[in-house]
Z-matrix of the N, CA and C atoms (Angstrom, degrees):
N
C 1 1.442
C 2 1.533 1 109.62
N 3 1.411 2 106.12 1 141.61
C 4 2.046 3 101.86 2 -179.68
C 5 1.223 4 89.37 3 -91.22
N 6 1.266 5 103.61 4 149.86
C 7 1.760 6 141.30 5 154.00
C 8 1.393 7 94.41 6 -38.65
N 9 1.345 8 117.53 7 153.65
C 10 1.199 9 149.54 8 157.94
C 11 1.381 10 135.60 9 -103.39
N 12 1.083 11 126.81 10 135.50
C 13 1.619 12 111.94 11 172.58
C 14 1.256 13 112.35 12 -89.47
N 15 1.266 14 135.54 13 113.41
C 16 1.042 15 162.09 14 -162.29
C 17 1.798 16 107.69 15 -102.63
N 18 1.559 17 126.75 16 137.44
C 19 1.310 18 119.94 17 171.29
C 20 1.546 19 83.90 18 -132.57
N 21 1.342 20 121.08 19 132.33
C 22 1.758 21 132.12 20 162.75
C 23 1.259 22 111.02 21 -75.13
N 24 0.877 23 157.31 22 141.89
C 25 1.735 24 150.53 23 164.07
C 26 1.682 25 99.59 24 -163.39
N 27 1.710 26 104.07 25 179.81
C 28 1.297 27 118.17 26 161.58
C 29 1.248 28 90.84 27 -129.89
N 30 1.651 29 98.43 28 177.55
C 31 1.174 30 117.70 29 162.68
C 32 1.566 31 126.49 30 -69.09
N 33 1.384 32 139.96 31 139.74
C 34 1.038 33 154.74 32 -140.68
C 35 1.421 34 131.74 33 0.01
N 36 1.964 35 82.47 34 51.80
C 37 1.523 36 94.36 35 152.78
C 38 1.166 37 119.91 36 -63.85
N 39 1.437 38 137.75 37 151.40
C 40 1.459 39 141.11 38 156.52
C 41 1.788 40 97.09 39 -58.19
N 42 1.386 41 97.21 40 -79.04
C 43 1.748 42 130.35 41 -178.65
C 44 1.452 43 102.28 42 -32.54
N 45 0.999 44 126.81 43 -42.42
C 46 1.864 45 126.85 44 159.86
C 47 1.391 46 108.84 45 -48.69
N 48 1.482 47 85.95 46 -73.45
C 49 1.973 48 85.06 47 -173.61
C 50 1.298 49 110.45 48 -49.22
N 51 1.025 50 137.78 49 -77.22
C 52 1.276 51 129.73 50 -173.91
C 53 1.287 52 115.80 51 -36.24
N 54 1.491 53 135.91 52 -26.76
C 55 1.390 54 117.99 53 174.97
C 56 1.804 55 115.53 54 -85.25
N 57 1.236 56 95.26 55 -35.64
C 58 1.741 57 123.03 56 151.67
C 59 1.649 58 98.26 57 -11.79
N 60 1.580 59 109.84 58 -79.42
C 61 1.815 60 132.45 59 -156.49
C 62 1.610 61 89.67 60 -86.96
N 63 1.597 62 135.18 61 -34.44
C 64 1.320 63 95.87 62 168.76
C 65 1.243 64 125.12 63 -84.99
N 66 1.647 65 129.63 64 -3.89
C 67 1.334 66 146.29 65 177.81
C 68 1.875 67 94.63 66 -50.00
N 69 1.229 68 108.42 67 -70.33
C 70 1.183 69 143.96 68 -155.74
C 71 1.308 70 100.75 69 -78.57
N 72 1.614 71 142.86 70 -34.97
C 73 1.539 72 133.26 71 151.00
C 74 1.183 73 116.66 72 -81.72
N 75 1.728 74 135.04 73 2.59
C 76 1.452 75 110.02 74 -169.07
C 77 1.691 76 102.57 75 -109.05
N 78 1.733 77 92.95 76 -17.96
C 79 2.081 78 103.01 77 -167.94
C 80 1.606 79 100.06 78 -116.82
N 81 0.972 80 118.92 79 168.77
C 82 1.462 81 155.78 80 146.77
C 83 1.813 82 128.53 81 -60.90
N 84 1.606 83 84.84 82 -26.11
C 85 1.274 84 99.94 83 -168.31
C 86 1.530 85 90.08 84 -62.76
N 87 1.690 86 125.36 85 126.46
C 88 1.277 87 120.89 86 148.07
C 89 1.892 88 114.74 87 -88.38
N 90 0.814 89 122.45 88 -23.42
C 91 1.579 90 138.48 89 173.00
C 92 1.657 91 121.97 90 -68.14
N 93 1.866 92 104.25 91 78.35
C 94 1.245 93 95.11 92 169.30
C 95 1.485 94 107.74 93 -172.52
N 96 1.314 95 115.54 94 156.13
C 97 1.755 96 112.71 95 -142.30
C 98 1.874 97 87.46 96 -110.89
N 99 1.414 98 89.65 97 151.92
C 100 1.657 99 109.82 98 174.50
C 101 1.167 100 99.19 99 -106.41
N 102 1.871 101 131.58 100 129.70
C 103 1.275 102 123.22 101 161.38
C 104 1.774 103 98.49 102 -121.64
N 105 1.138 104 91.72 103 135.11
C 106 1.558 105 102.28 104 176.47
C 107 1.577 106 106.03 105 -97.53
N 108 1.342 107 108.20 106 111.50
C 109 1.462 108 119.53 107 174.73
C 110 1.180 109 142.31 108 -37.30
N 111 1.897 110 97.87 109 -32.29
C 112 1.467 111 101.52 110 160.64
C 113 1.190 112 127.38 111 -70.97
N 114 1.639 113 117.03 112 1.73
C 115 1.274 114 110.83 113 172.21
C 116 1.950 115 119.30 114 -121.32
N 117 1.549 116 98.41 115 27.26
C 118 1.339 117 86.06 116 175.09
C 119 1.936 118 72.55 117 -155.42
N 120 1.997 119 96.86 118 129.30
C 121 1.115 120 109.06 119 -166.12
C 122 1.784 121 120.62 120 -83.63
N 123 2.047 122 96.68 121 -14.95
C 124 1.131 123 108.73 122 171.05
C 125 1.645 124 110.23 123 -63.53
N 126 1.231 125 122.38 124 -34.03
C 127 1.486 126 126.36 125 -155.88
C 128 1.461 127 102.44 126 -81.39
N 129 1.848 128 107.74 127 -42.83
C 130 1.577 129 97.67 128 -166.60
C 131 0.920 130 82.68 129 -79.70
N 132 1.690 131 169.83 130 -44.11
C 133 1.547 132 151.13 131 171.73
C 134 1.641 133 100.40 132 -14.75
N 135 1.358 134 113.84 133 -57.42
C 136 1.106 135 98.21 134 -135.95
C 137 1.660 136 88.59 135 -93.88
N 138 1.172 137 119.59 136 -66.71
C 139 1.698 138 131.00 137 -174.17
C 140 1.359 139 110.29 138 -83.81
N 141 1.372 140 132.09 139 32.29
C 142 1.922 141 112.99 140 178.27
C 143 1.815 142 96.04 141 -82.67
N 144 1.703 143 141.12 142 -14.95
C 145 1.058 144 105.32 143 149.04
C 146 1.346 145 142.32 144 -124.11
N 147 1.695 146 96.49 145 49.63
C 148 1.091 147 117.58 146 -174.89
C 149 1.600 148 140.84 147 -118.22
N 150 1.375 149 88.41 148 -5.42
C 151 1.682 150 117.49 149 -174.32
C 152 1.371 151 98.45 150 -61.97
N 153 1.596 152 117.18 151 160.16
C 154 1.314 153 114.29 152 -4.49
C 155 1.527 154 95.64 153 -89.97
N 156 1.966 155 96.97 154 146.26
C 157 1.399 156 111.32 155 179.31
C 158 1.775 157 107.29 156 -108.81
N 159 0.839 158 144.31 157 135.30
C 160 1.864 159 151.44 158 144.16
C 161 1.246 160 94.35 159 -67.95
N 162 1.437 161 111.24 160 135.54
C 163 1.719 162 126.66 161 147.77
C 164 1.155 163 113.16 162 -134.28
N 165 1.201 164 120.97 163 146.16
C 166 1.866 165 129.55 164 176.56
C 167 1.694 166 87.50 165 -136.67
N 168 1.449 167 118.81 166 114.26
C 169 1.493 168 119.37 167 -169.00
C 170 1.876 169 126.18 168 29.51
N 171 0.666 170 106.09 169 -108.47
C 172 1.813 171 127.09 170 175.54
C 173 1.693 172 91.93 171 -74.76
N 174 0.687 173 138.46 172 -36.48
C 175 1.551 174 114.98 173 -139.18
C 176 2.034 175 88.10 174 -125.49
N 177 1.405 176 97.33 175 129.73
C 178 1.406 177 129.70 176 -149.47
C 179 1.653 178 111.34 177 -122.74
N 180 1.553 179 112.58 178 96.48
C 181 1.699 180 94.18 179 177.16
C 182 1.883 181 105.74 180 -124.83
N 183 1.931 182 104.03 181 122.32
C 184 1.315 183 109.12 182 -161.26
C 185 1.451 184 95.37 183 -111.39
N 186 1.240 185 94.46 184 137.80
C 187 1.230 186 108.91 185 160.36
C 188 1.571 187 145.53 186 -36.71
N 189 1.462 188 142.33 187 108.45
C 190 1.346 189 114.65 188 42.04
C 191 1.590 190 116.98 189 -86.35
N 192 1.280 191 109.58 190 137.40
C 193 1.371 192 109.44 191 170.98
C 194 1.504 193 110.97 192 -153.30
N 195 1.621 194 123.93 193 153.05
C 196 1.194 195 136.48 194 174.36
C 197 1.107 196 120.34 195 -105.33
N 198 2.079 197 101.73 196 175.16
C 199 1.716 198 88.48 197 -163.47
C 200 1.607 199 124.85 198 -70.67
N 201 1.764 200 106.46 199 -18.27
C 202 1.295 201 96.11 200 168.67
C 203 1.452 202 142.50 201 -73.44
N 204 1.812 203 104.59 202 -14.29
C 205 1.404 204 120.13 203 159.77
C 206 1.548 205 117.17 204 -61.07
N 207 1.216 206 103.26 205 -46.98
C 208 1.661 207 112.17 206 178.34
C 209 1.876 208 106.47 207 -48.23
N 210 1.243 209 86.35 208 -66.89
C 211 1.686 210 92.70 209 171.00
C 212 1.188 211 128.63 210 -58.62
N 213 0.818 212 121.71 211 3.94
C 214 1.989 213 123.63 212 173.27
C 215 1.179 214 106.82 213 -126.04
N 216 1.694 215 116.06 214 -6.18
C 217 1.609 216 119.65 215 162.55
C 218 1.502 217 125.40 216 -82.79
N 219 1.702 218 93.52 217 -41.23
C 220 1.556 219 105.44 218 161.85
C 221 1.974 220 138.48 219 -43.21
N 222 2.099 221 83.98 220 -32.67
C 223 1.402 222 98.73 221 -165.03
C 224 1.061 223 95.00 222 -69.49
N 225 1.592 224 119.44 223 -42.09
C 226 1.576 225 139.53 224 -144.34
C 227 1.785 226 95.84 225 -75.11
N 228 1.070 227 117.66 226 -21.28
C 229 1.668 228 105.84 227 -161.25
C 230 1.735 229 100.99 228 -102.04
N 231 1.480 230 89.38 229 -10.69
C 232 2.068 231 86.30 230 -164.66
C 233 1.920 232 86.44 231 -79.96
C-alpha cells in the first residue's frame, strides 16, 4: 500500500489552518487527507500537543514550520 499524505489537525485550530493554506500554496499536490484528532484516538495519543503534524509514511514534519521547510520536505518524501 503507498503512503499517504496525511495533515493531523482539529477543528478550529488557527495552527492547522495555516499549515492547511501553506500545504495548498507551496505544492501541486491536490491529494491529501485531513484527520481531525478528535476523531482518531491513536492520533490524539500521539499529536493533541503537537499539531499541526504532515506525515507521508515514516517521515513526519510538525509544526512550526515554513514554506521553505515545507518545500524541501515535500522534495524529500517524493
Amino acid at each position: 500500500m503507498q503512503p499517504e499524505l496525511i495533515l493531523y489537525s482539529t477543528w478550529g485550530c488557527h495552527l492547522c489552518d495555516e499549515a492547511e493554506q501553506l500545504l495548498k500554496h507551496v505544492t501541486t499536490i491536490q491529494k491529501y487527507r485531513v484527520v481531525d484528532i478528535v476523531d482518531d484516538e491513536q492520533a490524539f495519543t500521539r499529536f493533541r500537543v503537537s499539531i499541526p503534524v504532515l506525515s507521508f509514511g515514516e517521515k513526519e514534519l510538525c509544526w512550526p514550520f515554513d514554506a521553505a521547510q515545507l518545500t524541501t520536505w515535500l522534495k524529500d518524501i517524493r
